[in-house]
FIKOLZA-1660 file (N, C-alpha, C; in steps of 0.1 Angstrom, whole numbers, plus 5000, padded with zeros to 4 digits):
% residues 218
   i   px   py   pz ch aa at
   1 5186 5114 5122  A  X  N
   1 5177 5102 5125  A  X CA
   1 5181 5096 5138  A  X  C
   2 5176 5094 5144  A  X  N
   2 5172 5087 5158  A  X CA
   2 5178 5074 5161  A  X  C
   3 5183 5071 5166  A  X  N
   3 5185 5051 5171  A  X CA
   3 5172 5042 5161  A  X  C
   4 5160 5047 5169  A  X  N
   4 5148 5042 5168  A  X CA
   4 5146 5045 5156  A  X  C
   5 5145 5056 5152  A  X  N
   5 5138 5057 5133  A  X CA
   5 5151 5052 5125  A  X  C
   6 5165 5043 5131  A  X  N
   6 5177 5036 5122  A  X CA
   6 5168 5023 5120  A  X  C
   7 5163 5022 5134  A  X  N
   7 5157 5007 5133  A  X CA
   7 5148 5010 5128  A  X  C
   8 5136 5014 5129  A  X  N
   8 5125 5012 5119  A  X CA
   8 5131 5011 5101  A  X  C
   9 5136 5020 5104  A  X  N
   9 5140 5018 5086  A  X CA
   9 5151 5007 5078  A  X  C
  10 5156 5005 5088  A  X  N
  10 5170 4988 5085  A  X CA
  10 5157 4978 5084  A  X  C
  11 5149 4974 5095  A  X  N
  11 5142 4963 5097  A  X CA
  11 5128 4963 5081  A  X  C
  12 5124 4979 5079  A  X  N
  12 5114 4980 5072  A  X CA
  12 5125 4975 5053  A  X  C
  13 5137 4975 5055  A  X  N
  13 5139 4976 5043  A  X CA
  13 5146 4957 5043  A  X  C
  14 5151 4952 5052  A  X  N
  14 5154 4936 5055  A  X CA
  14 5140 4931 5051  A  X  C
  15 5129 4936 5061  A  X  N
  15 5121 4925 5056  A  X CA
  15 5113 4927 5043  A  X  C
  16 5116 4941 5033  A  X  N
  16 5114 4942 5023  A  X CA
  16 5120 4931 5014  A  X  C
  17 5130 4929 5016  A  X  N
  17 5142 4928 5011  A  X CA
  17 5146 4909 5008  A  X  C
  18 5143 4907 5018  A  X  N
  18 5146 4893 5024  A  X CA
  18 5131 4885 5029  A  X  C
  19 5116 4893 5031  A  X  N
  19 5110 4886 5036  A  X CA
  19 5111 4888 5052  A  X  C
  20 5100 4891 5059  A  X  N
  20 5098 4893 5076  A  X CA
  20 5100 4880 5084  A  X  C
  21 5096 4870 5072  A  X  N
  21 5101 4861 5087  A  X CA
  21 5111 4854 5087  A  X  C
  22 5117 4855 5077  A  X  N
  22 5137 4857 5074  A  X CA
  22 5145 4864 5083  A  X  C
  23 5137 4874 5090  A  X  N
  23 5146 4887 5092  A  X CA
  23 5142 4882 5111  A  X  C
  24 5154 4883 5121  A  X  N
  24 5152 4884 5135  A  X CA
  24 5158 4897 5138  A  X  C
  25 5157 4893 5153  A  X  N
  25 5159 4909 5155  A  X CA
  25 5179 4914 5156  A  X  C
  26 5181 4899 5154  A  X  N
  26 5196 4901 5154  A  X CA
  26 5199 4903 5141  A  X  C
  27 5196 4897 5130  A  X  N
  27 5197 4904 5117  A  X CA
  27 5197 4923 5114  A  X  C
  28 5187 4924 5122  A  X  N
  28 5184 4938 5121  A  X CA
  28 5195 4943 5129  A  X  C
  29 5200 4942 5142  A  X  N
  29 5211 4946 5150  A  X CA
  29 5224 4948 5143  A  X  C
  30 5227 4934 5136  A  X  N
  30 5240 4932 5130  A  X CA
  30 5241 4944 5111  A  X  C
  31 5231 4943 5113  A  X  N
  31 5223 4953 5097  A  X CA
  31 5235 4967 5102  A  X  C
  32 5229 4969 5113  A  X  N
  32 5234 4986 5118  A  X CA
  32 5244 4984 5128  A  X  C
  33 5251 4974 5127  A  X  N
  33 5267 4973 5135  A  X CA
  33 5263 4979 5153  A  X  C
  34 5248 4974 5156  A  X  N
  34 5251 4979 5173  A  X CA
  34 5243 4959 5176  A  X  C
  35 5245 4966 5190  A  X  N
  35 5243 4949 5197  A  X CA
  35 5229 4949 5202  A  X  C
  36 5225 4931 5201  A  X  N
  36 5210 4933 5204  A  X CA
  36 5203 4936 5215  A  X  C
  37 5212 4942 5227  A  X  N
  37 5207 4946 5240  A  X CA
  37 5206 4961 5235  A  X  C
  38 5215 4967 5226  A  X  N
  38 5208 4980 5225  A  X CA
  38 5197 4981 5217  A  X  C
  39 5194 4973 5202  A  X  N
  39 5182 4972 5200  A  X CA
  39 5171 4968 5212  A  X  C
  40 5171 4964 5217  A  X  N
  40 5161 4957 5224  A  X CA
  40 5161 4968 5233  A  X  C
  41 5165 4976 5237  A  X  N
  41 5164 4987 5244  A  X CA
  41 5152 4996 5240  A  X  C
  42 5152 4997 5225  A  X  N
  42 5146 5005 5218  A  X CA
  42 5130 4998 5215  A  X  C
  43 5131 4984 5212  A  X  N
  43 5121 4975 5211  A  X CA
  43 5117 4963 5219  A  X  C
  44 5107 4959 5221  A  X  N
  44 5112 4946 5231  A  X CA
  44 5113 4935 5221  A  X  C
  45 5104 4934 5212  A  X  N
  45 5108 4924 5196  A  X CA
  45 5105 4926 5185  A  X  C
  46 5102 4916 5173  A  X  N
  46 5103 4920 5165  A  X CA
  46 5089 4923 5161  A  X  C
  47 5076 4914 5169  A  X  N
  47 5064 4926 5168  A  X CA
  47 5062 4935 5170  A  X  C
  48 5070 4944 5175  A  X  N
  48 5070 4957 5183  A  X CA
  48 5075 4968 5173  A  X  C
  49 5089 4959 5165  A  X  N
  49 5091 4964 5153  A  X CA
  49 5078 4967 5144  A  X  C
  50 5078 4958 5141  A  X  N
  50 5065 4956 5130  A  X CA
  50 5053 4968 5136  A  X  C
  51 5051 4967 5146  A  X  N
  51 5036 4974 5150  A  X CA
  51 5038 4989 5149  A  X  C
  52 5056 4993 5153  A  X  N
  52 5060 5006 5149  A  X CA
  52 5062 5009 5133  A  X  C
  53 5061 5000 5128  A  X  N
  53 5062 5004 5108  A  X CA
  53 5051 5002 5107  A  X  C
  54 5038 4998 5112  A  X  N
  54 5024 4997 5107  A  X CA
  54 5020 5011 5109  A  X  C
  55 5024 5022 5121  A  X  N
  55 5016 5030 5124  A  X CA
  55 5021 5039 5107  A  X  C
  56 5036 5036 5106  A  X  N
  56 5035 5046 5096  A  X CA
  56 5024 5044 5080  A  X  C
  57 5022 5032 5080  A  X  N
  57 5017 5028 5069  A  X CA
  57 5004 5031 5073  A  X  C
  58 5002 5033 5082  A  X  N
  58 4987 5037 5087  A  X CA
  58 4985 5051 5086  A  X  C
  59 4996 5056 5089  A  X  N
  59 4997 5072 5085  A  X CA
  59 4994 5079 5072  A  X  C
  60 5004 5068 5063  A  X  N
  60 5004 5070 5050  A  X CA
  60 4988 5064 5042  A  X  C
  61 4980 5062 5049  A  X  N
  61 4969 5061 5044  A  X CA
  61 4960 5067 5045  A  X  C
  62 4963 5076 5059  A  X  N
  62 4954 5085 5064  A  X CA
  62 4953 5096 5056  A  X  C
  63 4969 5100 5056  A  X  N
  63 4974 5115 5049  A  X CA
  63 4968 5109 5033  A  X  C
  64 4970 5101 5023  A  X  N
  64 4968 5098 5013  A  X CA
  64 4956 5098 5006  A  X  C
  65 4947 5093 5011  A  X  N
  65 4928 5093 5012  A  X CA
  65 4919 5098 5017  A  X  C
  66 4928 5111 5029  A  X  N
  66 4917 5118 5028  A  X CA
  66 4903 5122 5019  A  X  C
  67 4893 5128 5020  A  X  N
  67 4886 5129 5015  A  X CA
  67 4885 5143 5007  A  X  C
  68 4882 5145 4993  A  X  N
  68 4886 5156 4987  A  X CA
  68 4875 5163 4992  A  X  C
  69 4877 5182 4992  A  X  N
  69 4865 5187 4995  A  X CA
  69 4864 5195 4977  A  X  C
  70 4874 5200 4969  A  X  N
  70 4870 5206 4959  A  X CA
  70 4874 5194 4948  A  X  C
  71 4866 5201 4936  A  X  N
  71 4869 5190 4925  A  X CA
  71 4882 5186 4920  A  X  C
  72 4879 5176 4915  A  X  N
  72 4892 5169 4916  A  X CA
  72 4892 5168 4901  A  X  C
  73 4913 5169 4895  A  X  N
  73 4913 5169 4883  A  X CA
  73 4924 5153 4883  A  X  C
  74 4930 5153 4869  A  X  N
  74 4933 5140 4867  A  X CA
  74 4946 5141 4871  A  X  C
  75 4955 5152 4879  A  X  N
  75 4970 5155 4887  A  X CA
  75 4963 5149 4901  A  X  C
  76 4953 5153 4902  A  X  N
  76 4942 5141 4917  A  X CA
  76 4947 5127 4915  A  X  C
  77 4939 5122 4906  A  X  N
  77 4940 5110 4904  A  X CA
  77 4949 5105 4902  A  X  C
  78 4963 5105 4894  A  X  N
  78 4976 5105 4898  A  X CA
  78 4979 5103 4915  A  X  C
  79 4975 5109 4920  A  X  N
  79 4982 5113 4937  A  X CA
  79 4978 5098 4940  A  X  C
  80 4960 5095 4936  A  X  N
  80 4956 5083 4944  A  X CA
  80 4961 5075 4942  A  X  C
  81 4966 5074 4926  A  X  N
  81 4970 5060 4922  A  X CA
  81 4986 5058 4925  A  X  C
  82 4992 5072 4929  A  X  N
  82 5008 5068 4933  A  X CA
  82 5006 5063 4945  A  X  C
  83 5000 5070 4954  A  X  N
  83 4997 5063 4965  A  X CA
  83 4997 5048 4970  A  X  C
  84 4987 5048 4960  A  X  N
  84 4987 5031 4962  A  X CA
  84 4997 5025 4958  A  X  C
  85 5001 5028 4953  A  X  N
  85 5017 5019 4943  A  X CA
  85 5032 5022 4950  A  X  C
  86 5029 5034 4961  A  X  N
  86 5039 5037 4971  A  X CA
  86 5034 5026 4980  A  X  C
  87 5025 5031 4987  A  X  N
  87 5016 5021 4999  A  X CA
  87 5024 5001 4998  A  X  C
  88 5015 5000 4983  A  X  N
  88 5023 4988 4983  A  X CA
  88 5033 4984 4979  A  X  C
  89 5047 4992 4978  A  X  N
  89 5058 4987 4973  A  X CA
  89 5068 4994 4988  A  X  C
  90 5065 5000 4992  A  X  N
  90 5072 5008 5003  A  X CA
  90 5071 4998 5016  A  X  C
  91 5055 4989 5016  A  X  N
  91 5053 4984 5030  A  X CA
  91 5048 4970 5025  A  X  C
  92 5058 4962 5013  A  X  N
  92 5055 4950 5005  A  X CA
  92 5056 4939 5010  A  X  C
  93 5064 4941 5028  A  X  N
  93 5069 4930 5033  A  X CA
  93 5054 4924 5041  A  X  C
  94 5048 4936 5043  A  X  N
  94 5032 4933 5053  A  X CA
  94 5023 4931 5043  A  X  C
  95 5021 4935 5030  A  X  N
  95 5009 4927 5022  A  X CA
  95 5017 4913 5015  A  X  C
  96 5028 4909 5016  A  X  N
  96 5033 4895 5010  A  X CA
  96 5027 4884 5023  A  X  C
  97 5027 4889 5037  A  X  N
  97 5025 4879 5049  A  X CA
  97 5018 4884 5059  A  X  C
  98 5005 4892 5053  A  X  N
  98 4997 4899 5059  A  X CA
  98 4989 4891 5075  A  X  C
  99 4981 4874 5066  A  X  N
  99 4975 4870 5076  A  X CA
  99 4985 4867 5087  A  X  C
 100 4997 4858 5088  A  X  N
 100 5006 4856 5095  A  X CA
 100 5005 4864 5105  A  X  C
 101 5013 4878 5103  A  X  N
 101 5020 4892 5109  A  X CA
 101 5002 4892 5119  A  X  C
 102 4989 4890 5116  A  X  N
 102 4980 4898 5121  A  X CA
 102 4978 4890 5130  A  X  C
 103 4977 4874 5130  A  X  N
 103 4976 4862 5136  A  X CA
 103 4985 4863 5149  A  X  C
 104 4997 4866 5149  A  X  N
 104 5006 4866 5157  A  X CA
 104 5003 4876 5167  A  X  C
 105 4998 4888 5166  A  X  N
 105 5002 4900 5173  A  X CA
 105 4984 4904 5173  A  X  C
 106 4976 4903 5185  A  X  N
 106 4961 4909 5184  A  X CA
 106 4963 4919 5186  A  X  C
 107 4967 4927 5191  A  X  N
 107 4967 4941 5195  A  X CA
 107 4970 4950 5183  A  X  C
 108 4982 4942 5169  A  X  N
 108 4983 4950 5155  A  X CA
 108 4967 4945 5146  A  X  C
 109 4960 4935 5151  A  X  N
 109 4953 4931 5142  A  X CA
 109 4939 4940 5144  A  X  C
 110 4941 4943 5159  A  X  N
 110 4931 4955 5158  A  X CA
 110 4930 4972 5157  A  X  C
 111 4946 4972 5157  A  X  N
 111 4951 4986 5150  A  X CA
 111 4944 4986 5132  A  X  C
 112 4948 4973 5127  A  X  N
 112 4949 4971 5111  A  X CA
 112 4933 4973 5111  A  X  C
 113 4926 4963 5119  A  X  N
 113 4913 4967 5118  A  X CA
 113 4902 4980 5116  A  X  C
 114 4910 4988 5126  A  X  N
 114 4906 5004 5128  A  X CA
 114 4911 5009 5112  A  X  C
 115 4922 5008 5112  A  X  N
 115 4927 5014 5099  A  X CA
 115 4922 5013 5085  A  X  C
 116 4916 5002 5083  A  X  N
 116 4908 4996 5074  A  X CA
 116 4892 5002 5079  A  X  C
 117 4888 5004 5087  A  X  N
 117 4875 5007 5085  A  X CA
 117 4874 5022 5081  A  X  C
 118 4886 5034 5086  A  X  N
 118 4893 5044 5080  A  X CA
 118 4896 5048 5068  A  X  C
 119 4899 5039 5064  A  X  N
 119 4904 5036 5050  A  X CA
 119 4892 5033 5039  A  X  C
 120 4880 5024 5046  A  X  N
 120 4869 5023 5034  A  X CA
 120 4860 5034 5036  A  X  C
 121 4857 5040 5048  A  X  N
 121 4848 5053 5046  A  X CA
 121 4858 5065 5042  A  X  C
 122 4868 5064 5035  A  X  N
 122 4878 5075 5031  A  X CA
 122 4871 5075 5014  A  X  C
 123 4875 5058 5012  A  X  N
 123 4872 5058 5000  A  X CA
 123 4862 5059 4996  A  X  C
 124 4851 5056 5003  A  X  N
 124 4840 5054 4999  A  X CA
 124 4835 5072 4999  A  X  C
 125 4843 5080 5005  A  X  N
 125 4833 5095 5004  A  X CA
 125 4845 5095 4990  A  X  C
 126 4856 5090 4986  A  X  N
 126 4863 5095 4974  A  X CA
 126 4853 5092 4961  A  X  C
 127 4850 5080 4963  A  X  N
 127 4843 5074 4951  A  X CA
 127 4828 5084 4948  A  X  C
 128 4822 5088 4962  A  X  N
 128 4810 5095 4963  A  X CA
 128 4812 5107 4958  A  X  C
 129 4826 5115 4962  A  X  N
 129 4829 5123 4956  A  X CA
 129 4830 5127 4945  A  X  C
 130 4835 5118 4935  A  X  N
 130 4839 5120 4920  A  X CA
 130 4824 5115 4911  A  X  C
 131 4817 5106 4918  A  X  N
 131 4804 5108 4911  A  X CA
 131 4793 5120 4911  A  X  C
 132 4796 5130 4924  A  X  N
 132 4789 5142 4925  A  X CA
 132 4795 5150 4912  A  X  C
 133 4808 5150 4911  A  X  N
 133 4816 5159 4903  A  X CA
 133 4814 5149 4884  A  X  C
 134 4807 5143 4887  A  X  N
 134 4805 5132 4869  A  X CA
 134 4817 5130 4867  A  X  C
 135 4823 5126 4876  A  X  N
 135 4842 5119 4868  A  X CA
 135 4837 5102 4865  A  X  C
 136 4834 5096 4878  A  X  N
 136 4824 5085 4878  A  X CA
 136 4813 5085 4879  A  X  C
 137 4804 5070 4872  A  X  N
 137 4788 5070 4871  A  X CA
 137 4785 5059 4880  A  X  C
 138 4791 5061 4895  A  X  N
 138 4787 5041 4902  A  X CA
 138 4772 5046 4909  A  X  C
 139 4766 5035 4905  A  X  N
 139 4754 5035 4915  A  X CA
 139 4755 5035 4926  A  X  C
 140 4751 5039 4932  A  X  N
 140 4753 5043 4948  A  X CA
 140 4749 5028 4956  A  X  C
 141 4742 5019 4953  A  X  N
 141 4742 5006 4956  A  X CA
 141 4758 4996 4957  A  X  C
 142 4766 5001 4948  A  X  N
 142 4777 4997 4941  A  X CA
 142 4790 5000 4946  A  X  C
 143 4787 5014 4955  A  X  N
 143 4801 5023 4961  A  X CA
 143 4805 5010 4971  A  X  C
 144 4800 5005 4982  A  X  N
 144 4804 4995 4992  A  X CA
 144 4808 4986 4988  A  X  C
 145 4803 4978 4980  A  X  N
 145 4810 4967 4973  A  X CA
 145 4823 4966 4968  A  X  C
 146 4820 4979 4954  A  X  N
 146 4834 4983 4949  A  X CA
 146 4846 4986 4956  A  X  C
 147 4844 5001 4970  A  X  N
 147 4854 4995 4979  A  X CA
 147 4861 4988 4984  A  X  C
 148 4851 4976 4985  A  X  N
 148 4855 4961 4988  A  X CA
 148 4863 4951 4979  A  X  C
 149 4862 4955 4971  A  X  N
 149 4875 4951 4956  A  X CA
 149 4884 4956 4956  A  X  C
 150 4880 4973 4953  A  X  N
 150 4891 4978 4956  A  X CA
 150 4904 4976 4962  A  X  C
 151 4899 4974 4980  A  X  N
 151 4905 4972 4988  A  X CA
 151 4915 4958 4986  A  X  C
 152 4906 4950 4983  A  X  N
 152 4908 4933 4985  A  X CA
 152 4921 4929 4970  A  X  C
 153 4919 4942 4962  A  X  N
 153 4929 4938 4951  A  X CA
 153 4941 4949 4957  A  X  C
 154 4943 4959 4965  A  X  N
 154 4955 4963 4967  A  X CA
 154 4962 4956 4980  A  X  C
 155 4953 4951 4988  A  X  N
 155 4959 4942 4999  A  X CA
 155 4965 4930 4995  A  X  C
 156 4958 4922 4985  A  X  N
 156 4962 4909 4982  A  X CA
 156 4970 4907 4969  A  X  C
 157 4973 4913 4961  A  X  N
 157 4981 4916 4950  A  X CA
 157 4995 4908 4950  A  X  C
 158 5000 4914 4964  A  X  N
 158 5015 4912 4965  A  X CA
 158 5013 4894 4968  A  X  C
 159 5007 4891 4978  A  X  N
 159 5009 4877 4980  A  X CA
 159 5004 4868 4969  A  X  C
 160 4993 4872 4960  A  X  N
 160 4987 4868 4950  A  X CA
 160 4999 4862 4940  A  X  C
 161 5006 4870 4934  A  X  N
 161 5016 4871 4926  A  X CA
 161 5029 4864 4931  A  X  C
 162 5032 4866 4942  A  X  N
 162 5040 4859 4949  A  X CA
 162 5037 4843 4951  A  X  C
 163 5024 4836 4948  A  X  N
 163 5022 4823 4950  A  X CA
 163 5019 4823 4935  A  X  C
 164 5026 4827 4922  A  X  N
 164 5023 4822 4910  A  X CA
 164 5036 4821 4902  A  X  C
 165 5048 4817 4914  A  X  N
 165 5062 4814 4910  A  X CA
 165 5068 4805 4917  A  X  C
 166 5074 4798 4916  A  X  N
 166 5084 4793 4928  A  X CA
 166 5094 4801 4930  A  X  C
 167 5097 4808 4922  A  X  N
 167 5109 4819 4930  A  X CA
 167 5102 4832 4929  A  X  C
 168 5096 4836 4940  A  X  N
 168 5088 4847 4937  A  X CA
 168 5098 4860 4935  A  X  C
 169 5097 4868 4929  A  X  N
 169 5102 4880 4926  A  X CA
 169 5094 4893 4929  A  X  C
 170 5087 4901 4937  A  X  N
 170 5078 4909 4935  A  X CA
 170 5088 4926 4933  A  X  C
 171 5089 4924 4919  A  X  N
 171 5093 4939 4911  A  X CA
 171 5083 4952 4913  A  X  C
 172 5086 4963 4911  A  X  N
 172 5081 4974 4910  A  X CA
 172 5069 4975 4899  A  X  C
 173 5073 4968 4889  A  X  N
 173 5066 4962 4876  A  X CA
 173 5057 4956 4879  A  X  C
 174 5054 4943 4887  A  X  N
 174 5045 4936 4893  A  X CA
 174 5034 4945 4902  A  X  C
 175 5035 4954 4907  A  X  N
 175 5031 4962 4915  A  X CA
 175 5023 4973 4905  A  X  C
 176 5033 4982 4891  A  X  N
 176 5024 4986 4889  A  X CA
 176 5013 4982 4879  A  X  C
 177 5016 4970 4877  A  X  N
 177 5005 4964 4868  A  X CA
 177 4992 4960 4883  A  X  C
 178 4997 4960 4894  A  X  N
 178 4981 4959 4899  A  X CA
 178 4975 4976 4903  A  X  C
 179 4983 4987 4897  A  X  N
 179 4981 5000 4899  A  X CA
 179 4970 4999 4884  A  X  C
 180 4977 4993 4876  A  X  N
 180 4966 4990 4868  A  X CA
 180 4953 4987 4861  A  X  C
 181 4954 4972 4870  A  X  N
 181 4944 4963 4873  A  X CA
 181 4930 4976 4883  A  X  C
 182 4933 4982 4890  A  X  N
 182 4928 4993 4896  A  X CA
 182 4920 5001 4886  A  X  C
 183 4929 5005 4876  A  X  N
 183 4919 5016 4867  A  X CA
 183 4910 5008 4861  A  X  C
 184 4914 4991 4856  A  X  N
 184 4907 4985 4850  A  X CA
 184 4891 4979 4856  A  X  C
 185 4893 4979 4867  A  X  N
 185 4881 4977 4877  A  X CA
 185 4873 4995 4873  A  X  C
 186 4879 5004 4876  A  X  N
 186 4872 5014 4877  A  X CA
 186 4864 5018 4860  A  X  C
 187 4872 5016 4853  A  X  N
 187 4870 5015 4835  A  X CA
 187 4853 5015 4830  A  X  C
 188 4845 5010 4836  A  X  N
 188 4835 5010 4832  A  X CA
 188 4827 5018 4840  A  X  C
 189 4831 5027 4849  A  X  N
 189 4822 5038 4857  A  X CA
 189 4827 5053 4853  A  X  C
 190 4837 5049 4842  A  X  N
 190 4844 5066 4840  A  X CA
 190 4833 5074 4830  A  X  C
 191 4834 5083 4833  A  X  N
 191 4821 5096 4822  A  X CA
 191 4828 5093 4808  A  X  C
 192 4820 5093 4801  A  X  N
 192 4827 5093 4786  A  X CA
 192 4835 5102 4782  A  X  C
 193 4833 5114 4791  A  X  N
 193 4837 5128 4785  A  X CA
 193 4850 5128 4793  A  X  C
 194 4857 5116 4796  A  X  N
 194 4863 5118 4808  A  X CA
 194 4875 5102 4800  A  X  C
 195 4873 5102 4787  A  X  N
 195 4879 5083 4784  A  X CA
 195 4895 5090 4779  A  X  C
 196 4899 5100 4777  A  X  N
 196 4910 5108 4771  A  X CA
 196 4918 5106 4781  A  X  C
 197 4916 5109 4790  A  X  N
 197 4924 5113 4806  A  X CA
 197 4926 5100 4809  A  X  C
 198 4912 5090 4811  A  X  N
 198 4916 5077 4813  A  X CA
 198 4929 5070 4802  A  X  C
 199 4924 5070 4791  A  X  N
 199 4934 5062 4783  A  X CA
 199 4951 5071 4784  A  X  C
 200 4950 5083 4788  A  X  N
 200 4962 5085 4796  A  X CA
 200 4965 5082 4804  A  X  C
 201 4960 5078 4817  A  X  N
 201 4967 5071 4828  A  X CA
 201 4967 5060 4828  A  X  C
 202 4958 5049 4819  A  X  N
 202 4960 5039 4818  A  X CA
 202 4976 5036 4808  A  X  C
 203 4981 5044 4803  A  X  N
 203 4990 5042 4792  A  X CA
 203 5005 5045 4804  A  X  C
 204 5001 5058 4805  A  X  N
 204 5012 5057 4819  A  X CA
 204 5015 5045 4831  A  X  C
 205 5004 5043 4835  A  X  N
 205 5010 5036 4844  A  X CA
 205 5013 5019 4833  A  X  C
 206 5009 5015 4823  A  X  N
 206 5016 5002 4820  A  X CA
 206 5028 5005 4811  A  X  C
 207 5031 5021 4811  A  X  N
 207 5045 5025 4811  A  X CA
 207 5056 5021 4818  A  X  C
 208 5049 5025 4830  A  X  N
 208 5059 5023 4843  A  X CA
 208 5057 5007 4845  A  X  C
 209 5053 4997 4843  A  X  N
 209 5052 4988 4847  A  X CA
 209 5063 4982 4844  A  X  C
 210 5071 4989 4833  A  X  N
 210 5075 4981 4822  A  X CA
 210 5093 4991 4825  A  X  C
 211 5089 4999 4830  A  X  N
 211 5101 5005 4837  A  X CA
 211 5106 5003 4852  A  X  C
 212 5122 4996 4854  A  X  N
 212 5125 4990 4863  A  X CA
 212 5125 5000 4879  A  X  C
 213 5129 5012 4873  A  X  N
 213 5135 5024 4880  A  X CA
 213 5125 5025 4892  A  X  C
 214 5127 5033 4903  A  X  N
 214 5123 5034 4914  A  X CA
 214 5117 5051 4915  A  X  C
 215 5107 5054 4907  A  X  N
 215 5103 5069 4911  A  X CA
 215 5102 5078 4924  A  X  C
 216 5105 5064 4937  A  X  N
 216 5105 5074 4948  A  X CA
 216 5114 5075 4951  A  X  C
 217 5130 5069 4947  A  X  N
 217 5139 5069 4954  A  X CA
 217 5151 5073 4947  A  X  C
 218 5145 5080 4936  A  X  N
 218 5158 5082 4929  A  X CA
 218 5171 5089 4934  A  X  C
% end
């Protein structure tokens, strides 16, 4: 690992950890025992940090959503739904203080921008997808919208939950109950012939909600 990918990953796991605007760039320095002229060598600050852990989360949405070309079985759906529950527990420090981070930095806010418009015509050929294949029945009026929930409940989830404590805690648990809330939005577009598989993954994932452990990091 690199100088540069020490820092991305100390900084990506502090401001997991601690909260982003807790964390400066000397926190991050003193994290990995070097000094902040050599960070700063590598970064000029701490948006610079941040804008370099966005591309990867932009990565990880690209590689993740592609758009399926053959049919898709319920080991598919799994992928999507880890995804999302990686996406938001991996990069929890940017959906806890999303507006903030975008307010600050125009140039990430129109990276995020691009990325999001990538991201709903991803989804929206996925959704289009699985109703060609009768997994779902959405009206085709419905796909744009729904995207738009979609979206709005995996982005806003973490901060959501986070302003319903005074000591906010955001567990892996918390996270995958909004992996859940997901199927539950989807719930009424599934094929009937298709409710077995559902009430499987619905059972799974409020499995894991309820299990503390870390499936990607064991």
């Amino acid at each position: 690992m690199t100088t540069k990918q020490r820092i991305i990953a100390a900084a990506l796991q502090l401001f997991n950890e601690q909260g982003e605007a807790n964390v400066t760039t000397n926190h991050i320095a003193a994290h990995l025992g070097m000094s902040p002229g050599n960070l700063y060598y590598h970064f000029r600050n701490k948006n610079h940090i941040i804008s370099a852990i966005f591309q990867q989360y932009s990565g990880h949405l690209r590689q993740s959503f592609a758009p399926v070309s053959e049919p898709t079985s319920p080991a598919m759906w799994f992928h999507y739904l880890d995804a999302t529950f990686y996406g938001m527990w991996e990069f929890r420090f940017f959906y806890a203080n999303l507006n903030d981070i975008l307010q600050r930095d125009p140039e990430l806010h129109k990276q995020y921008l691009l990325a999001q418009q990538e991201l709903t015509i991803n989804l929206q050929a996925l959704l289009s997808a699985l109703n060609r294949q009768q997994v779902l029945m959405i009206p085709e009026a419905e796909i744009a919208p729904l995207t738009d929930v979609l979206k709005l409940l995996a982005s806003f989830w973490v901060s959501y939950q986070a302003a319903q404590s005074l000591v906010p805690n955001i567990s892996q648990a918390v996270l995958y109950e909004g992996v859940s809330r997901v199927l539950l939005l989807l719930k009424p577009y599934f094929h009937p012939q298709f409710g077995l598989e559902l009430a499987n993954l619905m059972a799974h994932y409020q499995a894991l909600s309820a299990d503390p452990s870390d499936p990607f990091h064991k």
